[in-house]
C-alpha positions in Angstrom: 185.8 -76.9 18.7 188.4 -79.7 18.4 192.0 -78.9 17.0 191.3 -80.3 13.3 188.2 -77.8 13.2 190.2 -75.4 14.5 193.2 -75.6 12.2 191.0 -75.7 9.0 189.0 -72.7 10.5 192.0 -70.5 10.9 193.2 -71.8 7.7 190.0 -70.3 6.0 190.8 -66.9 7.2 194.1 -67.0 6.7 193.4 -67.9 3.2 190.5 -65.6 2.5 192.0 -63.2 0.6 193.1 -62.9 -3.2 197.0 -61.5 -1.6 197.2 -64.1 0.9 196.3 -66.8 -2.0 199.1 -65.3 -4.1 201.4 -65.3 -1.1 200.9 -68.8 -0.2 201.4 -69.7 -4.0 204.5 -68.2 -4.0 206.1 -69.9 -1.1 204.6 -72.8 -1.9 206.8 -72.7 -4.7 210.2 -74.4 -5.8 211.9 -71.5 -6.4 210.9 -70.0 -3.1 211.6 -72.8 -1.0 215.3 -72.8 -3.0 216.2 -69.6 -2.4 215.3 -69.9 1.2 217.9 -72.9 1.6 220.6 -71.1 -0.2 220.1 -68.1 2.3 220.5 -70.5 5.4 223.3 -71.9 3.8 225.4 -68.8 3.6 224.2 -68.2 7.0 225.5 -71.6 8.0 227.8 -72.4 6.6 228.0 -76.4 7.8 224.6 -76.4 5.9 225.8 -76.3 3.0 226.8 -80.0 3.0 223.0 -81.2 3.5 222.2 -78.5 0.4 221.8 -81.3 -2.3 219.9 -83.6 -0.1 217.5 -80.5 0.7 217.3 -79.7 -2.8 216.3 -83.3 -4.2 213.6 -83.3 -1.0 212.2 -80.2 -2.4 211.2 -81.5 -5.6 209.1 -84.3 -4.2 207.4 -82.0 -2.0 203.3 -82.0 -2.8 202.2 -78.5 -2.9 199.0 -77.6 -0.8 196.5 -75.5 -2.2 195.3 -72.6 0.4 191.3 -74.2 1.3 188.6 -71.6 0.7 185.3 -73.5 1.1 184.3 -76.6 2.7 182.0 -79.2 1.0 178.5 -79.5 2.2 178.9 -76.9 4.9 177.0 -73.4 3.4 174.7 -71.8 5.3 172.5 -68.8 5.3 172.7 -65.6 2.8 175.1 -62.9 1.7 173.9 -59.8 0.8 176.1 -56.6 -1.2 174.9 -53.7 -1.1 177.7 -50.9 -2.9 177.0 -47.5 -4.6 178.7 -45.4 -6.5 177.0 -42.3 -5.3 174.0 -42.6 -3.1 172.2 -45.6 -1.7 169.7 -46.5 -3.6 171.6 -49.9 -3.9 172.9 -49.9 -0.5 169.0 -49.3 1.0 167.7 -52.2 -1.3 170.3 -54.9 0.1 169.3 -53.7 3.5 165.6 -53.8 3.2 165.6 -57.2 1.7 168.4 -58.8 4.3 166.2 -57.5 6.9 162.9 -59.3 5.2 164.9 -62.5 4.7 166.0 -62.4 8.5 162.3 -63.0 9.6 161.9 -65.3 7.5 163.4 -69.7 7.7 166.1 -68.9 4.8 168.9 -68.9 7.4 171.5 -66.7 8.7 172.3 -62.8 7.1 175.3 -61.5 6.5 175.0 -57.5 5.4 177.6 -55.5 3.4 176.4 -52.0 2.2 177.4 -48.1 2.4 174.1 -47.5 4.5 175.2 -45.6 7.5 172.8 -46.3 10.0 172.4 -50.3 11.0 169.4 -52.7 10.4 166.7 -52.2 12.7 166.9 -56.1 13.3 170.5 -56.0 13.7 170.7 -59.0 16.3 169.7 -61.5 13.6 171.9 -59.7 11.1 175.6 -60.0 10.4 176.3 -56.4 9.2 179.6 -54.5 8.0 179.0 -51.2 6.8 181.5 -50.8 3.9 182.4 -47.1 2.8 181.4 -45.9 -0.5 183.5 -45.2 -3.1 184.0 -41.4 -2.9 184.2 -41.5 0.9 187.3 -41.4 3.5 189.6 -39.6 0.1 190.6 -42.9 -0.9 191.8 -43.5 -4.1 190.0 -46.1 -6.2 192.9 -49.0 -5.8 192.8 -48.5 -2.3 189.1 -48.7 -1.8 189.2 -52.1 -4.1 191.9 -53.3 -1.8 189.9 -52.5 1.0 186.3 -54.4 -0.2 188.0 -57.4 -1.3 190.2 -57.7 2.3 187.1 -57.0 4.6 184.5 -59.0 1.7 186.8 -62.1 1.3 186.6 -62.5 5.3 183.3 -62.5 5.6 182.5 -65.0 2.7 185.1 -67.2 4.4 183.6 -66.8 8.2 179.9 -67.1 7.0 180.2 -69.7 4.0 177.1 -68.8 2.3 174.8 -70.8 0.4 174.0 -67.6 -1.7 175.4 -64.6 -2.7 173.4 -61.5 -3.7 174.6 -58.7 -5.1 173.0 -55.1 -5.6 175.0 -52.3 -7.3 175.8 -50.4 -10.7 179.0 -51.8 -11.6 181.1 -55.1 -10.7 184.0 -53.7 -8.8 187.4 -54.8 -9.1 187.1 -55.6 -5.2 184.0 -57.3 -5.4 185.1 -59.2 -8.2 188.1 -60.5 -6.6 186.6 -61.7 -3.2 183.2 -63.7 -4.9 185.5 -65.0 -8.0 187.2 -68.2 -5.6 183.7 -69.0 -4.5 183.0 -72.9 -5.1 180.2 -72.9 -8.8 178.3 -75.0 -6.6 177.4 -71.2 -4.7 175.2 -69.3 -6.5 175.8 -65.7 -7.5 173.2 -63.1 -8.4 172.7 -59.8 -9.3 169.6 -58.6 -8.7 168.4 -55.4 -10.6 166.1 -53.3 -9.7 164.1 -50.1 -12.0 167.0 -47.9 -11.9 169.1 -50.5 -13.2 168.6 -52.2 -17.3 170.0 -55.8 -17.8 171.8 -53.7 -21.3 173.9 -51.8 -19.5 175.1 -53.8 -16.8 178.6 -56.1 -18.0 179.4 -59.5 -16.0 182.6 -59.7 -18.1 185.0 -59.9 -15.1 182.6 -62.2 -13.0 181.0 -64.9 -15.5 179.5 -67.1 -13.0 177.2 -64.2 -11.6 173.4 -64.4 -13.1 171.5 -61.5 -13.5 167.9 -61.0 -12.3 165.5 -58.2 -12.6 163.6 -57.8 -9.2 160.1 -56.5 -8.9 159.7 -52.7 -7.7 160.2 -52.8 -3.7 161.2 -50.1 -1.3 161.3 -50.2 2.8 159.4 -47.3 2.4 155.2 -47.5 2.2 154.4 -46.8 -1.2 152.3 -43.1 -1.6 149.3 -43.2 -3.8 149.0 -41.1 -7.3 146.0 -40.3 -8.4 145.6 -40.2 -12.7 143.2 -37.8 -12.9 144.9 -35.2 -10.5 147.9 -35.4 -12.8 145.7 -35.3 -16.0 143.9 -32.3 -14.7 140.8 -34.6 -15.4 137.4 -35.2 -14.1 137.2 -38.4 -11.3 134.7 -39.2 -13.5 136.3 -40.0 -16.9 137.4 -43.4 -17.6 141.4 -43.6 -18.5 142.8 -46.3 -20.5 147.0 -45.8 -19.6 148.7 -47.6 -21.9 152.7 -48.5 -22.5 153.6 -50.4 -25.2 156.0 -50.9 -27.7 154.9 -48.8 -31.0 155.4 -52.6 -33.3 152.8 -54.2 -31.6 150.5 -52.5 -34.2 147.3 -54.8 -33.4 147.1 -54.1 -29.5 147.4 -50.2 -30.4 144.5 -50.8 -33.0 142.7 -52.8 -30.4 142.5 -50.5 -27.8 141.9 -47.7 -30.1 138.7 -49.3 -31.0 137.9 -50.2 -27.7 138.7 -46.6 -27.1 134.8 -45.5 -26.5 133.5 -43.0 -23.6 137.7 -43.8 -22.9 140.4 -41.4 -22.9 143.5 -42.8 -24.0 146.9 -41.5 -22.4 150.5 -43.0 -23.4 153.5 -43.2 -20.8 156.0 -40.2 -22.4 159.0 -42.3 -24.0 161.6 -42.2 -26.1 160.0 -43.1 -29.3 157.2 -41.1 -31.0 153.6 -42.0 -29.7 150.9 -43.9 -32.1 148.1 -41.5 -33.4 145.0 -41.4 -31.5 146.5 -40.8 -27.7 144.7 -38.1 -26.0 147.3 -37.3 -23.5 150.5 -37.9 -22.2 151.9 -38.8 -18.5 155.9 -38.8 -17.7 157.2 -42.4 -16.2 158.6 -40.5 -13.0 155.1 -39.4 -12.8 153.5 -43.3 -12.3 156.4 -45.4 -11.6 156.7 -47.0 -8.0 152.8 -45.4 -6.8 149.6 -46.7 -6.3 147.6 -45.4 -8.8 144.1 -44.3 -8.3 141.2 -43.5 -10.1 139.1 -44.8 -13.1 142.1 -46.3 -14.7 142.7 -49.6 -16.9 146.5 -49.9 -17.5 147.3 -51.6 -20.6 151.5 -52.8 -21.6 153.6 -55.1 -22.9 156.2 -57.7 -21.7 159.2 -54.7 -22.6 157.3 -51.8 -20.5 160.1 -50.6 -17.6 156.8 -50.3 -15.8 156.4 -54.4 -15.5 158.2 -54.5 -12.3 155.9 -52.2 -10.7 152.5 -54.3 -11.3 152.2 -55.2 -8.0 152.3 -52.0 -6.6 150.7 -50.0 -9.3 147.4 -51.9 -8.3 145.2 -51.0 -10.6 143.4 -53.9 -13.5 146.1 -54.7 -16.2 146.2 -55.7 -19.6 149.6 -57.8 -20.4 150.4 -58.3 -23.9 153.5 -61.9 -23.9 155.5 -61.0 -27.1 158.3 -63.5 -26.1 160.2 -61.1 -24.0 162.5 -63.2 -21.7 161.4 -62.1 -18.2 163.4 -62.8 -14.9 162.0 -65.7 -12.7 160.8 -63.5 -10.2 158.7 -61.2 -12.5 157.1 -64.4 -13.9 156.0 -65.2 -10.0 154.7 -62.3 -10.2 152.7 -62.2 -13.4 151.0 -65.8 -12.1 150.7 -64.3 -9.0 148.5 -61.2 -10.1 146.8 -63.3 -13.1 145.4 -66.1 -10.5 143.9 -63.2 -8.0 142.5 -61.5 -10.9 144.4 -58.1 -11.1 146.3 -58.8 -14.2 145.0 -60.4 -17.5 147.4 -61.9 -19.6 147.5 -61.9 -23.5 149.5 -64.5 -24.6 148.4 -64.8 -28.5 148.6 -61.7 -30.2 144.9 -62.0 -31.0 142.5 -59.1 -31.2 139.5 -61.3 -29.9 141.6 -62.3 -27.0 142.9 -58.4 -26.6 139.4 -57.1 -26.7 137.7 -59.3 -24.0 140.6 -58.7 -21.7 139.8 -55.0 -22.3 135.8 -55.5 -21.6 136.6 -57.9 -18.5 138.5 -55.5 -16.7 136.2 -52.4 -18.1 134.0 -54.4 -16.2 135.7 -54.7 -12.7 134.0 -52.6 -9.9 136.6 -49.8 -9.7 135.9 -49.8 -5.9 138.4 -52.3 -5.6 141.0 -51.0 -6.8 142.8 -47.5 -5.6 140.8 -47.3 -2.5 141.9 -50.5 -1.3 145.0 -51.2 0.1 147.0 -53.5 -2.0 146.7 -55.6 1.3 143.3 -55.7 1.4 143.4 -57.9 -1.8 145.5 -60.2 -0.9 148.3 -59.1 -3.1 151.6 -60.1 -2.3 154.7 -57.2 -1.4 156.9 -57.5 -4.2 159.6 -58.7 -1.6 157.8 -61.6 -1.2 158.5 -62.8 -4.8 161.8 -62.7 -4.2 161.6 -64.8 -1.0 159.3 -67.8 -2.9 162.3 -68.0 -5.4 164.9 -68.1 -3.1 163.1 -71.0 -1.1 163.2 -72.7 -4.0 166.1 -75.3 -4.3 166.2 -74.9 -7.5 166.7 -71.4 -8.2 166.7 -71.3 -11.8 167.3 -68.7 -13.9 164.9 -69.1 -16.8 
């Protein structure tokens, strides 16, 4: 490494920080850099005759701004893991650096609360950071702490992206990602126990929000319908989650409803007439179902994310619903390999010969297949097909 590399290398340390920034403001300053010459003027008394030259030199001095980021020089990925309490966000940053380490997206560089490292930690930059609650530290202390040991990082590894998992945009996170160059994207990804409503990127406008598709490191167990139901294997299930104002798809499937028995996902609002039985989300929600099921929702169902793992024939009634790049992968994904059907005109002609077509399906394939077996993408891999893209968009 020559000297000029060198120098600008240190200098990007040095700088890295939000207090080292402030620091080198302030004695960058006039007032600073006056004071400093009176002081070694009372020291020195002979100084004191140079004082006015000093002072006229210090006005014409051009102030240097502290250098954060080279141009042109980002490389590889940066990955946040923090909880509050937990690691459910911690575990997700983790399993995808890990997935994006074997893969041609470049370099990893880890931060989460998980206490035991990757298992591919020789192609993975990692920094365990403690969790909020831990070590007794108060909650200024801890911020202090992320944004030091964060702000380092970011200016050792110079990312190309930044991705952040968590429940809340910490004042330390905050601080170390809010110099990064707008050229560097920012997102926060959000995963099924997270909603885009709750989540505030007031203090951090340049970070974009995603929803991610339901992924876990850990093999997804298998549910079967009719066990929960207390049903016969025999008896054909229509599952159905959807959003009580889409009156025409409820009437649609109601008269499809024949030899079927209809059961709703338990939510918060009261149920359309006609539903046979009823099935808790926590019950369905990350599993591969099984059984004699045809699952039927709309583009506002907290079960979307799951599709790919659910893996059973789906109904998907578009009412407009913005959906996060990723999920739309996805969607196309599972429409083009024939697991998902997709209702884009709120038609009942359309919505009952997406009903017959996957009525029709040999149930075979589904449930006692591995998701593998049909070619179906992990949900991770969504994620990685975006982020090759060089133009992540966010629409």
């Amino acid at each position: 490494m020559s000297k000029d590399e060198d120098t600008k290398f240190t200098s990007r340390i040095v700088h890295a920080t939000k207090e080292a920034r402030e620091i080198h403001r302030l004695r960058s300053s006039f007032t600073f850099n006056l004071g400093m010459e009176i002081i070694r003027s009372i020291k020195n008394p002979f100084l004191i005759l140079f004082l006015p030259f000093r002072i006229v030199s210090l006005l014409f001095i051009k102030k240097t701004a502290p250098f954060i980021f080279e141009e042109n020089t980002q490389s590889g990925i940066l990955i946040i893991g923090i909880d509050r309490i937990g690691d459910n966000f911690s575990l997700h940053a983790q399993s995808l650096g890990e997935i994006i380490s074997e893969s041609n997206l470049g370099e990893v560089t880890l931060f989460n609360n998980s206490s035991k490292p990757p298992m591919n930690l020789e192609q993975i930059e990692w920094y365990r950071l403690p969790s909020v609650r831990e070590k007794n530290k108060s909650r200024k202390e801890w911020n202090i702490m992320i944004e030091r040991s964060l702000s380092s990082a970011i200016s050792i590894s110079h990312p190309k992206h930044v991705i952040f998992f968590g429940d809340y945009l910490y004042r330390g996170v905050v601080d170390a990602l809010g110099p990064i160059d707008a050229s560097i994207p920012i997102t926060w990804f959000l995963t099924n126990s997270t909603t885009q409503k709750s989540m505030s990127t007031e203090k951090l406008s340049k970070i974009n929000l995603i929803s991610l598709p339901e992924f876990s490191s850990i093999t997804h167990s298998s549910q079967s319908i009719h066990r929960i139901l207390r049903r016969s294997e025999s008896e054909q299930i229509v599952l159905i989650d959807v959003d009580p104002k889409n009156t025409l798809l409820l009437d649609s499937i109601m008269e499809f409803r024949e030899n079927h028995l209809v059961t709703a996902v338990q939510r918060e609002y009261s149920l359309p007439k006609g539903i046979d039985l009823v099935v808790r989300m926590k019950e369905i929600v990350g599993m591969q179902l099984e059984g004699n099921v045809i699952l039927v929702v709309d583009d506002k169902s907290p079960l979307l994310p799951s599709l790919a793992v659910l893996n059973v024939p789906c109904l998907l009634l578009r009412t407009g619903a913005q959906l996060s790049p990723i999920i739309n992968e996805m969607i196309r994904d599972l429409e083009l390999k024939g697991n998902l059907v997709v209702v884009r005109r709120n038609s009942s002609f359309e919505i009952l010969q997406g009903l017959q077509y996957l009525n029709a399906i040999p149930q075979i394939q589904f449930g006692a297949v591995s998701s593998g077996d049909l070619n179906v993408l992990k949900p991770t891999n969504y994620v990685l097909k975006w982020l090759e893209k060089s133009d992540q968009s966010y629409n």
